[in-house]
C-alpha positions in Angstrom: 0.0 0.0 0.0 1.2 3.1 -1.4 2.2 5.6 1.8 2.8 9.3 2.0 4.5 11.1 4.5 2.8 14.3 5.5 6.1 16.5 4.8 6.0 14.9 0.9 2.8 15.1 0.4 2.4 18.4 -1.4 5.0 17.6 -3.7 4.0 14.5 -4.4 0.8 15.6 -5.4 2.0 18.4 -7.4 3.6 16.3 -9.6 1.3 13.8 -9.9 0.1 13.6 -13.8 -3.5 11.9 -12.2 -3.5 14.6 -9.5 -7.2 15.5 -10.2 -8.3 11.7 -9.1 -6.5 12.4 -5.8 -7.3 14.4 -2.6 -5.8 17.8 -2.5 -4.6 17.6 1.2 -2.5 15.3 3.5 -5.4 14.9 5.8 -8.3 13.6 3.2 -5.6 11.5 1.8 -4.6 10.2 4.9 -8.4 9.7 5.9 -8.8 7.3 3.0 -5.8 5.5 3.2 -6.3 4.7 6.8 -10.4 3.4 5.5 -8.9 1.7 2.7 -6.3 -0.2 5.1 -9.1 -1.1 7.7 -11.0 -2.8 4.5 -8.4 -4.4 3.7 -7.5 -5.8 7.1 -11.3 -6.6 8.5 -11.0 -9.4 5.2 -8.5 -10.8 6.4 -5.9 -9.2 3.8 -2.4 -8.7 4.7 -0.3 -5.6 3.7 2.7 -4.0 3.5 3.0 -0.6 3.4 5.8 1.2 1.5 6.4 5.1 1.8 6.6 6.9 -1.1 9.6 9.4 -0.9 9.7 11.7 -3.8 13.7 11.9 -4.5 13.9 8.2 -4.8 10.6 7.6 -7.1 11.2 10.4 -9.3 13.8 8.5 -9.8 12.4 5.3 -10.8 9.9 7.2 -12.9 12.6 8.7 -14.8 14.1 4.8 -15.2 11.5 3.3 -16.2 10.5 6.4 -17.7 6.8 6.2 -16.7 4.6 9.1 -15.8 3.8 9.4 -12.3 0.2 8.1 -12.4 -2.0 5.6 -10.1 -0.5 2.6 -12.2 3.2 4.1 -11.6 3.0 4.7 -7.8 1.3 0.8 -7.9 4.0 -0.6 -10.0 6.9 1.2 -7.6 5.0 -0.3 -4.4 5.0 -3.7 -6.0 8.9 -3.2 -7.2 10.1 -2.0 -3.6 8.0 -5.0 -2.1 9.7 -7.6 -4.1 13.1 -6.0 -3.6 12.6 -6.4 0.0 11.8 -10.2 -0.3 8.1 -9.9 0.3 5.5 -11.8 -1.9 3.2 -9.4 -4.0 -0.4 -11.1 -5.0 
């Protein structure tokens, strides 16, 4: 599960090419996220949440060279789970 810091948010948002499908503000975002976790949890779902820090995934975006959409910021969870060792289903 894709995870923000508060202090990256703004930035992260900014330069998000899908920005207008995401909340504006740390706290809305963090409101969902925190719903969206408790879903996932009361079905018995287990996660892993990585934190999404903007030097380092700019980064990868400019490797892979995709844009910085919902499917990116999936796809870069998914890639920093797996190089920690952890399954991704």
């Amino acid at each position: 599960m894709p995870w923000y810091e508060r202090e990256d948010f703004s930035q992260l948002w900014e330069l998000a090419h899908d920005r207008e499908e995401m909340p504006s503000d740390y706290e809305a975002w963090h409101r969902n996220a925190v719903a969206v976790m408790n879903i996932w949890l009361a079905r018995g779902r287990a996660l892993e949440i990585v934190t999404i820090k903007p030097a380092e995934f700019l980064a990868w975006l400019r490797e892979t060279g995709l844009p910085n959409t919902a499917e990116a910021r999936r796809r870069y969870v998914e890639f920093r789970a797996v190089a920690h060792g952890h399954d991704v289903a």
